[in-house]
C-alpha positions in Angstrom: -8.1 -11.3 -31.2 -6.7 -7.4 -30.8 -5.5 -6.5 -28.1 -8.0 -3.9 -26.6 -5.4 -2.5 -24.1 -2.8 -1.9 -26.9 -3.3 2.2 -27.5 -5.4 2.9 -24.6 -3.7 6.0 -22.9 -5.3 4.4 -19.9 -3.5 1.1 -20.2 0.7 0.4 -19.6 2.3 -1.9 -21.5 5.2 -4.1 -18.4 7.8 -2.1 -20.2 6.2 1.2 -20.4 4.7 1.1 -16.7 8.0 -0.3 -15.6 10.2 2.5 -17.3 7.0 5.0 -15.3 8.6 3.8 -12.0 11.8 3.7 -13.1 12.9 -0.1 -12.3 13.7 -3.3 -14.4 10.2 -5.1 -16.2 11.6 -7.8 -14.3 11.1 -6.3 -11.3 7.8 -5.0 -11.9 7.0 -8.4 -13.0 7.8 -9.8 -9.8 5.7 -7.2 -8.0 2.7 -8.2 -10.2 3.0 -11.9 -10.0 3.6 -11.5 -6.0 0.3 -9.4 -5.7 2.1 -6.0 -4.8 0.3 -4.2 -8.1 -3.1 -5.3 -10.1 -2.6 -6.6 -13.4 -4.6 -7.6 -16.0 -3.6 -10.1 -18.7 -4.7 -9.9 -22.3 -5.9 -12.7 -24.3 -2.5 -12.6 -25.9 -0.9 -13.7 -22.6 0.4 -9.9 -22.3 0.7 -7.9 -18.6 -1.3 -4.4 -19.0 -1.2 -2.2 -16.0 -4.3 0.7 -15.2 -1.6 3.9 -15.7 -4.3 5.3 -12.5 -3.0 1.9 -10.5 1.1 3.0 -11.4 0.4 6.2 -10.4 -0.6 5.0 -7.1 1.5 2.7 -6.4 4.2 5.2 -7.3 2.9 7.4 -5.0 2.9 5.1 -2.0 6.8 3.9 -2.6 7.8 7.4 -2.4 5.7 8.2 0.9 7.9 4.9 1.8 11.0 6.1 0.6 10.8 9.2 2.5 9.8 7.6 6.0 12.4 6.7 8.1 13.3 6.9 11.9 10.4 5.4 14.2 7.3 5.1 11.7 10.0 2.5 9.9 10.7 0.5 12.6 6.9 0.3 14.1 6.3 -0.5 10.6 8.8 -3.6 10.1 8.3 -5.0 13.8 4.3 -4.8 13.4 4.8 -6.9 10.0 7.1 -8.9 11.8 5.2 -9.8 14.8 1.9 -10.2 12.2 4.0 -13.0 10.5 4.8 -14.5 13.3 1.8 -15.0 15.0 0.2 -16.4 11.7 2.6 -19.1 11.3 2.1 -19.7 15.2 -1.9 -20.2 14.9 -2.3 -20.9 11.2 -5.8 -22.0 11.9 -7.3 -19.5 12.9 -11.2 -19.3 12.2 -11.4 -16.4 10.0 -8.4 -17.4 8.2 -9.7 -21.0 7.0 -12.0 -19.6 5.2 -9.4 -17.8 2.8 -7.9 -19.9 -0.2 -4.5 -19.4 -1.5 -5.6 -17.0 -4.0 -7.8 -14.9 -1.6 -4.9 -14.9 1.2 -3.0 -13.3 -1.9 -5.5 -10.6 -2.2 -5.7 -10.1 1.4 -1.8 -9.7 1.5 -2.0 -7.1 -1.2 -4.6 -5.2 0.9 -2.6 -5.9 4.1 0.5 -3.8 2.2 -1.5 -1.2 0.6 -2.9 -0.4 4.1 0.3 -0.5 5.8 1.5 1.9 3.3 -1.7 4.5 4.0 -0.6 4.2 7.9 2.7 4.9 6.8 2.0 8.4 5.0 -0.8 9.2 7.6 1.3 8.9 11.0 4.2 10.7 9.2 2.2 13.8 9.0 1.2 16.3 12.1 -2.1 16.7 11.0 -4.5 16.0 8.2 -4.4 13.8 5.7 -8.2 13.1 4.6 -6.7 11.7 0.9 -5.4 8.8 2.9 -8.2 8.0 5.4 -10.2 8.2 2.0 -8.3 5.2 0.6 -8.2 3.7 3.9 -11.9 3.6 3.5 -11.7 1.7 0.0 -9.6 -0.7 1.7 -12.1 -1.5 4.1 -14.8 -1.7 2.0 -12.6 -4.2 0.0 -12.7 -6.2 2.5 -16.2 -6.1 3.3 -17.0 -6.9 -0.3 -14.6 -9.6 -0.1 -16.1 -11.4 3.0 -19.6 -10.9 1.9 -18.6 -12.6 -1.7 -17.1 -15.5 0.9 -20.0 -15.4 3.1 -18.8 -14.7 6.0 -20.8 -13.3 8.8 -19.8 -9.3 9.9 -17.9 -10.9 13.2 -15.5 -12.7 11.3 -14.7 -10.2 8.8 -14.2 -7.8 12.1 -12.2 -10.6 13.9 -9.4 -10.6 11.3 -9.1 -6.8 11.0 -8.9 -7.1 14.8 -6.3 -9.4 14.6 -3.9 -7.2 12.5 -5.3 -4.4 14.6 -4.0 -5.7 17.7 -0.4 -6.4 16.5 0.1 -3.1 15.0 -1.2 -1.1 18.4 0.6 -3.8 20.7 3.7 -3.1 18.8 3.4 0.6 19.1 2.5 0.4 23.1 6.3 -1.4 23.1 8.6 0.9 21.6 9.4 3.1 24.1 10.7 0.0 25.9 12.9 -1.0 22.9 13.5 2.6 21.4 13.9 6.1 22.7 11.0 7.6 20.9 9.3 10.2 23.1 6.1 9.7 25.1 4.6 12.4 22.9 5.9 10.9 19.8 4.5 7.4 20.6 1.5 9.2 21.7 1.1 10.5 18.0 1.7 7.6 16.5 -0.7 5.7 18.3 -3.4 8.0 17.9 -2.8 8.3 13.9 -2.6 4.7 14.0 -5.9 4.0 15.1 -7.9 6.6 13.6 -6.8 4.6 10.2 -7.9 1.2 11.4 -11.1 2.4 13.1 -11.7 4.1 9.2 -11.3 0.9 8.3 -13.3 -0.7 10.1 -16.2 1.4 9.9 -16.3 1.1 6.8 -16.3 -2.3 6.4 -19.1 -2.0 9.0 -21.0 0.1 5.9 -20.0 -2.8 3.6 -22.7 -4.9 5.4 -24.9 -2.7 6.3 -25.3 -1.2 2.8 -25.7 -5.2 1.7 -28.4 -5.3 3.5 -30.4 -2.4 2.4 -29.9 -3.5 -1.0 
């Protein structure tokens, strides 16, 4: 069967798409197998990559290569303290109704968000583009709980749960860093006008089911 991907400008082959973002196929390979990047496999068993998806996610690791200093270490403490928490109360409600397959597409969501947040609290002002995306990510995972069944309170229960770690994190870290009062202040604030974008909008999600 031909390979429809094989001289779309649209497509990447690994190599190609892996020489885009200038690391090993091996490494991109990991990536894709661990969920980080969308994928699509031919019929031939081969990895083709949407060039629109590399150019994303090539965007995103250079907001995070630029990012350092306290966005970082919120950052890495909130994914921390999420982890923790998880492996602490693994059975969670919302959470049991998530396969192995669907937690992986939630943890793919879970870093393509944290990567938005990352961008949007490292500038003074603006930044519609990302609240933009931040709104597809929601109503990703409005489509995906509705495709699960879940009612609107669950789906809000576990973005409430990751909401509360990242904004309890932040509260703490002028007790465990000297980031100033008007600093954290910023930070929080950018912080939760991304989740309550996403939230909204995974609000929409089921309302608009409904209407249709």
């Amino acid at each position: 069967m031909p390979d429809k991907f094989q001289h779309s400008p649209e497509w990447l082959s690994l190599k190609d798409a892996a020489q885009r973002l200038g690391v090993h196929p091996t490494t991109l390979r990991r990536w894709a197998d661990a969920g980080e990047i969308s994928v699509m496999l031919t019929p031939g068993g081969h990895r083709r990559f949407a060039l629109a998806d590399i150019e994303q996610f090539e965007a995103r690791r250079h907001g995070l290569r630029v990012l350092s200093g306290i966005e970082q270490i919120w950052a890495e403490q909130a994914i921390d303290r999420t982890r923790r928490e998880l492996q602490t109360d693994p059975g969670k409600g919302w959470l049991q109704a998530f396969d192995e397959e669907e937690r992986a597409y939630k943890r793919q969501l879970g870093r393509r968000l944290m990567g938005v947040i990352l961008q949007y609290v490292s500038l003074a002002e603006g930044g519609e583009a990302l609240l933009e995306e931040a709104r597809a990510i929601g109503r990703e995972h409005a489509d995906n709980a509705l495709k699960l069944g879940l009612p609107l309170t669950a789906a809000l229960e576990a973005a409430l749960f990751f909401r509360d770690s990242m904004v309890e994190v932040a509260i703490q870290l002028p007790e465990t860093t000297h980031i100033r009062p008007a600093s954290n202040m910023h930070l929080l604030r950018r912080i939760n006008i991304v989740l309550n974008t996403v939230q909204l909008a995974i609000a929409e999600g089921y309302d608009q089911s409904k209407a249709q």
